[in-house]
N, C-alpha and C positions, 0 to 999 in steps of 0.2 A: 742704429744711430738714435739717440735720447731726443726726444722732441721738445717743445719750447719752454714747457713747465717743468720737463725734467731736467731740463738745466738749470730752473731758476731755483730749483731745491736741492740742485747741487751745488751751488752757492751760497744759498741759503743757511745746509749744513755744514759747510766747509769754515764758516763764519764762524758758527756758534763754536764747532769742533775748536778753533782755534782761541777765541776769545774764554772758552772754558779754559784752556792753556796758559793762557797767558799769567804771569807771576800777579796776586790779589796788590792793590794799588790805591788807597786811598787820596793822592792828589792829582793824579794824571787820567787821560781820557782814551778809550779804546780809538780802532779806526778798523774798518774794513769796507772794500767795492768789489763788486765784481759786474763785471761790464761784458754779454753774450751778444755778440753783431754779426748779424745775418746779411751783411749786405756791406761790406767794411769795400772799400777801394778805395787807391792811393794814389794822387800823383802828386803831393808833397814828400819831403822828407820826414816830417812829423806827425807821425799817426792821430789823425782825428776820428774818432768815434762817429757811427752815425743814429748811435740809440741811448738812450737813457742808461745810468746803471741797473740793474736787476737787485741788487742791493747795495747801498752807499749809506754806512753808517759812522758815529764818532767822529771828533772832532782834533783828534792827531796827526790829519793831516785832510788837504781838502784837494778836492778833483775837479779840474776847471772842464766842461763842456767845451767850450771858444775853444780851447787849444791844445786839449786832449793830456794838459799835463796834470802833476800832482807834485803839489807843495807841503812840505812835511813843516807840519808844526811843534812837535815834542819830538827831541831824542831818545831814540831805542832801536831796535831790533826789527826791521820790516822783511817780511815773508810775501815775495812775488810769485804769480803761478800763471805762466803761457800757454796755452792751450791752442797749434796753430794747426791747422788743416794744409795736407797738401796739395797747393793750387797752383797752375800755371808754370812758370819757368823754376826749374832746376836751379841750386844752389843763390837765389836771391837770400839774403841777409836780411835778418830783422833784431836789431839791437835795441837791451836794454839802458838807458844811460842817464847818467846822475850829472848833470847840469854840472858844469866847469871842472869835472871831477874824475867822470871816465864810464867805460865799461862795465857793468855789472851780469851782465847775462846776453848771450846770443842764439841766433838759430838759422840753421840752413835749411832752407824747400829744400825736401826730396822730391817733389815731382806733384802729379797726378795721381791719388789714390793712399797716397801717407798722411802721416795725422801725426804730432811732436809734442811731450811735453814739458816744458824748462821749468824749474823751477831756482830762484837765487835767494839771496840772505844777502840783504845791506844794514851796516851797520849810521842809520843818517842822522843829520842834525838838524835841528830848526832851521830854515831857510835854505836846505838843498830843494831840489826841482828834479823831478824823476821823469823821463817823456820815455815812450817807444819810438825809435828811429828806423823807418822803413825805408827798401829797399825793393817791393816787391809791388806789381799793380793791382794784383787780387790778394784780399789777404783772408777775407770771411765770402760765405753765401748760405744761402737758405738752408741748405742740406748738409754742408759742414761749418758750421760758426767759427768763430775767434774767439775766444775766452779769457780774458783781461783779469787776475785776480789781484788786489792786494790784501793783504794785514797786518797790524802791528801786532810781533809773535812778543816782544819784551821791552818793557819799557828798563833804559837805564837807570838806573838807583841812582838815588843821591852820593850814596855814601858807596865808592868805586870799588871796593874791596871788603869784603866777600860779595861775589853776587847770588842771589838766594836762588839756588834750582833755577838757575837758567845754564841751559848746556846748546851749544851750538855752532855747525862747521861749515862752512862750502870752501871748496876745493878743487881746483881742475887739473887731470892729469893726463896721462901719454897711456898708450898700447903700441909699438910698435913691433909688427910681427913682419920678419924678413923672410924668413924661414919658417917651414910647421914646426911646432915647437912640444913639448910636453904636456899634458893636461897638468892642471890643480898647480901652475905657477903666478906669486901672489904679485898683482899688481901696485911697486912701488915710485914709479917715475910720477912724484906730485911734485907740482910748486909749492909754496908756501900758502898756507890758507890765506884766502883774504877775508873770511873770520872764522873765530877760533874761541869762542866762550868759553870761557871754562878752562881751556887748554886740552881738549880731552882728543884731539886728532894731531896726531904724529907721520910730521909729511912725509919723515925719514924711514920710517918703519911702514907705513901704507896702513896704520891702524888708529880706528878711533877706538878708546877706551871709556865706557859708561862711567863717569862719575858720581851719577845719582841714579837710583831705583825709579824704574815710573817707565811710561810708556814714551818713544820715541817714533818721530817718523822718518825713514830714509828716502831719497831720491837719487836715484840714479841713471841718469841720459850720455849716452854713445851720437855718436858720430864716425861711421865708418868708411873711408875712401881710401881706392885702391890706387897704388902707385903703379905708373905704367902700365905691365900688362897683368899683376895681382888679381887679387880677387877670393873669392872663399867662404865659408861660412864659421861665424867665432860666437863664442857662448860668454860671459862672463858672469859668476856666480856670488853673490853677496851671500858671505856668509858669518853664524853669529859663533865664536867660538869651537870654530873651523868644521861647523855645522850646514850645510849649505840652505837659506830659506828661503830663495827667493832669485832667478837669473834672469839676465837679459840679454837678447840675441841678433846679432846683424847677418845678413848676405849681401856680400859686396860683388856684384858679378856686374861684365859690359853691359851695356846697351846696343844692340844691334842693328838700332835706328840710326846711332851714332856713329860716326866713324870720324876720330883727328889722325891724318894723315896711317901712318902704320899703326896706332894704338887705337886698342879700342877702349872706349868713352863709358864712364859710369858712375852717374851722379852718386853724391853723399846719400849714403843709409842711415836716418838717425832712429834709434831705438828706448826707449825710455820706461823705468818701472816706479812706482812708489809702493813702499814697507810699510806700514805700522807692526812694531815690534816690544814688546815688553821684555826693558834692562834689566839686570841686578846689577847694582855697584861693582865694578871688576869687569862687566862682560866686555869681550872684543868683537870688534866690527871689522870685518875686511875684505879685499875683492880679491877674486881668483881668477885667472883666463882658462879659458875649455876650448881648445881648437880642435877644429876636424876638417880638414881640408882647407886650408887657408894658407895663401902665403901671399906676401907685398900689399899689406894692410895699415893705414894707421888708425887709429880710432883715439879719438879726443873727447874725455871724459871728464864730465860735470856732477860730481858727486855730492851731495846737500844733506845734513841731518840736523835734528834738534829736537830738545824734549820739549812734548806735548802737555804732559800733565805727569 
């Protein structure tokens, strides 16, 4: 586990990394915070901070201490990053949300001993209001922090059409395995993005396709729980041009502590990886399930990409 300074230069770089990203902007103003709380507990529904940010720079949007929110003053493109430890009770919720607007990112406790990381893309305007909506009574400690990221990844252009090198997707989709099924079948149960720069992710086809050359970061986080008496082990593999470079893996088995009536009990597995990958114009991006032993699973899937630089 990173101790106190290495987290604050991991924010530190996370910062720059992005802000070097972001589209060059002669009238508009960067933003980025990252907030590490070593001692975070909840018994409002409003997640309040109990330390300083670690870095809070620009003025595209401002981060209230009193009330743990954040008020977005320029529209664009902001880049959230959850960083949650697993503490205390099994499947408590911790919701990201846009004031009068809705959901933009969630998370389930897995338990004692898990650690999650979410990452979302809102597309917001001057005068939304972003807060963490908690559900949980421990949410950080000394040993495992909370990690609170935000940044503005792209400011909106003036002028709506063409937008210059910004490319950008989140997405949430399905796995549903009833049955053991075949390796290397490509996951296409998405919703509609709820953003989609560029146009470059095709919900219907389960592909995003590079529109510009440059380096991109992918995010991809599982949620694995078992229906009735299910269970198994499931692999799911991101890959670039049906190349595989990168998987990520859940085990969804009982808990033996637990028992509801004849079934037995076993919290959500959430599993999560992040890519930096270098496009060429044309490449394809896409997920693939790898089962081995698995059956009566679903797993809910929060897929996030956008170019970096």
């Amino acid at each position: 586990m990173a101790s106190g300074p290495s987290y604050m230069l991991i924010c530190i770089l996370m910062l720059m990394i992005v802000r070097e990203g972001v589209a060059s902007s002669e009238f508009l103003n960067d933003f980025g915070l990252c907030i590490v709380d070593k001692a975070l507990t909840s018994s409002a529904p409003y997640l309040i901070f109990s330390t300083d940010p670690v870095v809070e720079r620009g003025s595209a949007a401002r981060y209230s201490k009193l009330s743990g929110k954040i008020e977005i003053n320029d529209d664009g493109t902001y880049l959230f990053i959850i960083h949650r430890p697993g503490l205390g009770i099994a499947f408590q919720p911790l919701l990201l949300v846009v004031e009068d607007w809705g959901i933009i990112a969630f998370t389930l406790n897995s338990g004692e001993r898990a650690t999650f990381t979410a990452h979302a893309l809102a597309e917001l305007k001057r005068g939304n209001v972003v807060y963490v909506y908690n559900k949980a009574d421990v949410v950080g400690d000394e040993n495992r922090p909370f990690i609170f990221s935000v940044f503005l990844l792209y400011h909106k252009p003036i002028v709506s059409f063409p937008r210059a090198r910004q490319s950008a997707f989140s997405v949430y989709g399905l796995v549903y395995i009833i049955e053991q099924q075949l390796a290397d079948s490509m996951i296409d149960m998405y919703a509609p993005p709820d953003v989609n720069i560029g146009d470059g992710f095709d919900s219907r086809a389960g592909v995003f396709t590079a529109p510009f050359q440059g380096l991109y970061v992918f995010h991809l986080a599982f949620t694995f729980v078992r229906i009735d008496d299910g269970g198994g082990y499931v692999i799911v593999a991101l890959q670039v041009n049906g190349d595989t470079k990168a998987q990520v893996s859940g085990l969804a088995v009982p808990d033996a502590e637990m028992m509801f009536r004849s079934t037995s009990y076993g919290p959500p597995q959430n599993s999560a990886i992040t890519v930096a990958q270098n496009l060429n114009q044309g490449d394809e991006i896409t997920l693939r399930k790898i089962i081995a032993q698995a059956e009566g699973i679903i797993g809910y899937v929060s897929f996030v990409g956008y170019l970096l630089s």
